[in-house]
C-alpha positions, 0 to 999 in steps of 0.5 A, a space after each residue: 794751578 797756573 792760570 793756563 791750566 785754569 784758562 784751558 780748563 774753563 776755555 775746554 769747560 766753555 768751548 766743550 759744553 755748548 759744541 757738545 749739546 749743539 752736537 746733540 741737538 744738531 743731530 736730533 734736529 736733523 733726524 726729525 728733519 729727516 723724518 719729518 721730510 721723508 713722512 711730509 714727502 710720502 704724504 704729498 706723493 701719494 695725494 699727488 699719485 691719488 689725484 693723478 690716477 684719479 684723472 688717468 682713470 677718468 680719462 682712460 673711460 673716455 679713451 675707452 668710449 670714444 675708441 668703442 664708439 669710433 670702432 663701432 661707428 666704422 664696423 656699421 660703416 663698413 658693414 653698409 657698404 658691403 651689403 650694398 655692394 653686394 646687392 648693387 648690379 656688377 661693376 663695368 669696370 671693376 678694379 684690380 683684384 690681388 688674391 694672396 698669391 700674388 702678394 708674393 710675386 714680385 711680378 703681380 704684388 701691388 706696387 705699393 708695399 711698404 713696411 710699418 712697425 705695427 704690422 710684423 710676425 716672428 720669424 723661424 730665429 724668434 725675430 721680428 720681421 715686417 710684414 709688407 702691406 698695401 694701404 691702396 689694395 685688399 687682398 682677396 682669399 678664397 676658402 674651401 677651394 673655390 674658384 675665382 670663376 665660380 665666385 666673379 660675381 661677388 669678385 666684381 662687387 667687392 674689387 671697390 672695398 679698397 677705397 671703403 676700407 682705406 676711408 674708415 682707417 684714416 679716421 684713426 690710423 693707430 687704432 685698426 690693424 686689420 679690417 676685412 669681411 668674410 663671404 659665405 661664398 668663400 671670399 675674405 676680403 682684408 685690408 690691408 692687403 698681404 698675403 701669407 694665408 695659410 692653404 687650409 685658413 677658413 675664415 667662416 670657421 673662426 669664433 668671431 664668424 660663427 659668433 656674429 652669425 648666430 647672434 645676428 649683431 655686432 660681437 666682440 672677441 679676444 683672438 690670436 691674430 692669423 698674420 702677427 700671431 698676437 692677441 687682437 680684440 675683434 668686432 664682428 657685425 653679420 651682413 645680410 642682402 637687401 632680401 634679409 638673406 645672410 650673406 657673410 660677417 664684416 669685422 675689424 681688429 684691434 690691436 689691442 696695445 692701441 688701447 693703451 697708447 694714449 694711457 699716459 702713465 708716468 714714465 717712473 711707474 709704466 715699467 711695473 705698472 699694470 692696465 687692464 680693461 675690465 668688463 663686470 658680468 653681473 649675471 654670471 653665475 660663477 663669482 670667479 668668472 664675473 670679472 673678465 679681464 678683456 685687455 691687458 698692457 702687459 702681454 706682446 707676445 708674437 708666436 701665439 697659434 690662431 688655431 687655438 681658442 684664447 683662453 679668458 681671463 678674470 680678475 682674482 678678487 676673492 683676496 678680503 682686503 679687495 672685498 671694497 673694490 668689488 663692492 665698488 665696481 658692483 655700485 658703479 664706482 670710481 675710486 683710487 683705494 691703497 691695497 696689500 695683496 700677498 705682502 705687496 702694497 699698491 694703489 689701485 685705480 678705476 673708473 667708474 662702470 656702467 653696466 656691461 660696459 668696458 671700465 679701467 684699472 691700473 695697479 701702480 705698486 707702491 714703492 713706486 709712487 714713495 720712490 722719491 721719498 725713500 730716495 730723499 730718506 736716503 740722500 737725508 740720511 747721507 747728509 746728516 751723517 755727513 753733516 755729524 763728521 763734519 760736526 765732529 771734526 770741527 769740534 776735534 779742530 776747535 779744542 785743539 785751538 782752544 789749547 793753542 789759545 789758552 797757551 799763546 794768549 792767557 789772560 790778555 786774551 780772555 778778559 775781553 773774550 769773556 767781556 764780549 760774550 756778557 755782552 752778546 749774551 745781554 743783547 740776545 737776551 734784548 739788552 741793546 744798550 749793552 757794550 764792551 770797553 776794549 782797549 787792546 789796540 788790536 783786532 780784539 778792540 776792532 771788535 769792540 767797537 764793531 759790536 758796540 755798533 751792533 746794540 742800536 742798529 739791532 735796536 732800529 731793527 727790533 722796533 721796525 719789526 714790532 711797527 710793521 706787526 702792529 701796522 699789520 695787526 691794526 690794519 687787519 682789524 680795520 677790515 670786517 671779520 665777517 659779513 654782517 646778516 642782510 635780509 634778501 641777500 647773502 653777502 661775503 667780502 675777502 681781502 689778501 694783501 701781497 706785502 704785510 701791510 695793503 692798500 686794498 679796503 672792503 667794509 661793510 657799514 650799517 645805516 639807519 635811513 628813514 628808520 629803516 636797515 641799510 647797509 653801506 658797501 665800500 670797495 676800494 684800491 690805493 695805487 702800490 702796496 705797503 706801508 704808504 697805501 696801507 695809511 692811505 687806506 686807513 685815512 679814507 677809512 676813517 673819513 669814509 666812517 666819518 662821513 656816511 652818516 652825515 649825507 646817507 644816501 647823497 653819494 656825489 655829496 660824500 665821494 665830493 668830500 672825501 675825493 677833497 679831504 684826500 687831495 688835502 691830507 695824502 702826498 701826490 704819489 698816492 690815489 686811491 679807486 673807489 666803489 660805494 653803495 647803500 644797499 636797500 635789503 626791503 627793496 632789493 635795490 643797490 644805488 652805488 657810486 664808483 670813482 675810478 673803481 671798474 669793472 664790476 661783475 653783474 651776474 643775473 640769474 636768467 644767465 646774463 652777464 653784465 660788467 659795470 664801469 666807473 662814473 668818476 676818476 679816483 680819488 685824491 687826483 684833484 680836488 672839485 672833481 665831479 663825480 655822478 651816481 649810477 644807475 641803481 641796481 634792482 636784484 631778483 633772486 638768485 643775482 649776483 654782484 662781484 666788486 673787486 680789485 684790479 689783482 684779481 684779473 691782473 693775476 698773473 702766472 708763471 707764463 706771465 699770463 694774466 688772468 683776465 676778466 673773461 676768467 672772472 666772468 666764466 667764473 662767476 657764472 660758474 659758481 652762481 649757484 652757490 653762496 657769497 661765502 663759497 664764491 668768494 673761497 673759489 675765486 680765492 682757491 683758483 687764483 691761487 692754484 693759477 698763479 702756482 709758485 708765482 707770488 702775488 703781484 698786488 693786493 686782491 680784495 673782493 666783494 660778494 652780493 647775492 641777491 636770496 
């Protein structure tokens, strides 16, 4: 056999193989990857989507509140004023009165009339069309054929209501469609003012009057709207005269598509989501009827007859798997459950509920909120396919040039390819002092050389990499593992550094003083991050141990020597702030000493807030530098102490704010309820999620003392 066809044999043997099981494995890789992108995006989508419908809910119930309460508030507004009126002496000069009639007469209609896109009815060719309107008059009907002479008293009384109605809807102008009052006299007075009513229209015949006057308070009803033809929700308060005597019932409509305006669903979900305002009737006798749907988003119909009675609707809940939600509404809770009802799944969200009154739910399907995941799937799938064709035609191009090779190239070609492949195989397999000799003069001994280079420039590489592990691993085990057990007090200390290796120190040191417990507090920052401070950090560290027991409680003493030894023993680039204390667990007390370290945080437990400042400059600035003790700090109960680095308040997020030491105080007093460790795990988790994508900027390290 000649040695071409061994060569392309072996080059076809050695070419086929690897590009085969990388083949293989590419392609079992990339469908885990697909896999495990598609599962870890529908996870992160539906906690997103749980959490967001979570707030939604949350802020649909105030939504819902703070509309009842406005509407409420206006109805008794508006409902003082006309029982005022109409027990006050007639005007003498009363205003313009403009009966339905004259809203149809170019000659009589009020100057004013304009057209917006909430006030519209369908035409006879099934259109929207306008209806004009005047924010500056009422307009006045009169019922079962009264006349206006019969009725100028009231007429006279109520020709100022203008002004009371236009008042109460600028205080939310979206939110009130009509507000109006119906006489038992006959008058309906309504606001705005339009005309088109009906020659037979009574209002003291419609459900929302007949309501208010037997019930003698304020009521609510669903009801199809005389003017737009759509469903409004109508609240109603009876109006009775100084002398207790019934005289009509003041109301106000709501569009009820209102409700909904400030229901920020996303704009991906708001086509097939649904949002319902609910009311639990608990002493309904029927189960079928206890769940009142009172508003829905979906329903803007505009050809509905007013004179007939809306029907009610209720929730269907006797489904097993919506058993939970029931039970949850019946508690008064809130929640965000994932249902299948009929073969469909959906997350259903609600707010909490108290008694009779109004609470939210939208129904988010469930194809919705994975859509990204399934369009990621999908856009994976098309990538590894892509990906495998590629793969394969690649394959197709490199055994026809293995062929081309093995027949131009032989022997003269092979040797130093099977040369250099012993060696890459010894140096991946962390023989770096492997080479190839390679004296072709051509490419090929270019080649040799350049990876006879490669063995030591991998080789500097490698060892960096293990020094800076090393680096890494030491300088963690220089910090505490966990805060030591201290009588009276509760203690905790965190340090995060933003490269490998820090500049940033916290420790705790247990002294024995006068035969007694003390335990010595250390808080310090080297200026930059890396490896440079971390060695700073290390060295005033191991003076920092060297020392404390040598003058115990002579803190100016200590910071003297160590500020001296660091002038001494570190380069002028690097200083080094420094807080230190010796705490005295018996008599909750803390004498401390701060050189260039500040601020620190003092919470008391009464409420105030302090913030403590340095006495000295830093260390390893000048040797000599003086240096004072502060005033020693008498914990009670329940105080709190937070000495931190400068990266906590220098945070910054992707706006380039930083997070400041108002944060730090706000959120200290906060959490000074809870413990060191759950202190120090919140300003951890809320750095975090303010500084967002941004990464860290400098080293954090923080220190908690709670006074129990």
């Amino acid at each position: 056999m000649k040695f071409r066809t061994k060569f392309l044999i072996l080059l076809l043997l050695v070419t086929l193989l690897p590009l085969g099981l990388s083949f293989v494995l590419q392609r079992a890789s990339m469908l885990h990857f697909g896999n495990k992108l598609t599962n870890d995006t529908r996870t992160l989508l539906n906690n997103d989507a749980e959490t967001l419908l979570h707030s939604l809910v949350d802020d649909y119930g105030l939504i819902l509140k703070r509309d009842k309460a406005i509407a409420l508030l206006a109805l008794q507004n508006q409902a003082e004023a006309v029982a005022w009126r109409l027990s006050a002496p007639p005007l003498e000069d009363p205003q313009p009165i403009f009966f339905s009639a004259d809203y149809a007469s170019g000659q009589t209609q009020p100057k004013d009339l304009i057209s917006t896109p909430k006030h519209q009815r369908l035409s006879e060719e099934g259109e929207l069309v306008p209806i004009p309107v005047s924010y500056s008059q009422q307009v006045i009907f009169l019922a079962g054929e009264k006349q206006a002479h019969e009725v100028s008293g009231e007429l006279n009384r109520m020709s100022s209501m203008p002004e009371v109605y236009k008042a109460l809807h600028e205080i939310q102008p979206n939110l009130f469609l009509w507000q109006y009052t119906a006489l038992e006299s006959g008058i309906h007075s309504s606001y705005p003012g339009k005309g088109g009513y009906p020659a037979d229209y009574d209002p003291r015949q419609r459900q929302w009057y007949k309501n208010a006057a037997e019930k003698g308070d304020q009521t609510q009803e669903i009801v199809t709207d005389l003017t737009t033809g759509t469903l409004i929700l109508t609240l109603a308060k009876p109006i009775y005269t100084a002398d207790n005597k019934f005289a009509g019932v003041t109301a106000l409509d709501i569009d009820y598509r209102q409700f909904f305006s400030d229901w920020k669903i996303p704009e991906q979900w708001k086509r097939d989501a649904e949002s319902m305002v609910l009311v639990y009737h608990a002493e309904e006798p029927d189960p079928g009827k206890r769940l009142q749907i009172l508003l829905r988003n979906h329903n803007e119909e505009h050809s509905l007859n007013w004179r007939m009675p809306v029907q009610h609707e209720y929730l269907d809940v006797s489904e097993p798997q919506l058993q939970p939600l029931l039970q949850d509404w019946i508690d008064g809770n809130s929640a965000v459950r994932k249902i299948t009802v009929q073969g469909k799944e959906a997350l259903w969200a609600y707010g909490p509920r108290n008694q009779n009154e109004p609470f939210p739910l939208v129904i988010v399907p469930y194809q919705h909120i994975i859509a990204q995941a399934v369009n990621a799937e999908q856009y994976a799938n098309q990538q590894i396919a892509q990906s495998l064709t590629i793969s394969a035609a690649l394959t197709i191009v490199v055994i026809v040039i293995a062929i081309l090779l093995a027949i131009s190239r032989s022997r003269k070609v092979t040797l130093p390819i099977m040369q250099l492949a012993t060696a890459a195989n010894q140096l991946s397999a962390g023989n770096f002092d492997a080479t190839v000799n390679i004296h072709t003069g051509d490419e090929l001994e270019e080649l040799g050389n350049t990876f006879n280079g490669m063995g030591d420039r991998l080789k500097e590489r490698d060892q960096m990499i293990q020094s800076l592990t090393l680096a890494k691993e030491i300088q963690q085990q220089l910090l505490p593992n966990s805060a030591p057990a201290c009588p009276n007090f509760d203690l905790a200390g965190r340090s995060l550094y933003c490269d490998g290796t820090g500049g940033d120190y916290f420790d705790f040191i247990e002294l024995n003083i006068s035969s007694q417990k003390h335990l010595g507090l250390a808080v310090g920052d080297v200026s930059g991050h890396g490896i440079g401070p971390a060695l700073v950090m290390a060295t005033t560290r191991a003076a920092l141990h060297s020392l404390v027991n040598r003058y115990k409680t002579q803190l100016v003493a200590l910071t003297n020597e160590l500020n001296n030894q660091l002038c001494r023993d570190t380069a002028e680039a690097y200083f080094m702030t420094l807080f230190y204390g010796v705490l005295d667990p018996a008599k909750r007390s803390l004498r401390w000493i701060s050189a260039g370290h500040a601020p620190m945080f003092l919470y008391r437990a009464e409420g105030a807030m302090e913030e403590l400042n340095s006495s000295g400059i830093p260390l390893g600035i000048i040797e000599n530098a003086p240096y004072e003790i502060a005033a020693s700090i008498e914990f009670m109960p329940g105080d709190v102490l937070l000495v931190g680095t400068d990266g906590i308040w220098e945070t910054r997020n992707m706006e380039e704010e930083m997070f400041g030491t108002e944060r730090v105080r706000e959120l200290l007093i906060r959490h000074a309820e809870a413990g060191a460790e759950a202190i120090a795990d919140e300003f951890i988790a809320t750095l975090n999620s303010f500084r967002g994508e941004r990464s860290r900027d400098d080293d954090i390290t923080l220190m908690v003392i709670k006074a129990i």
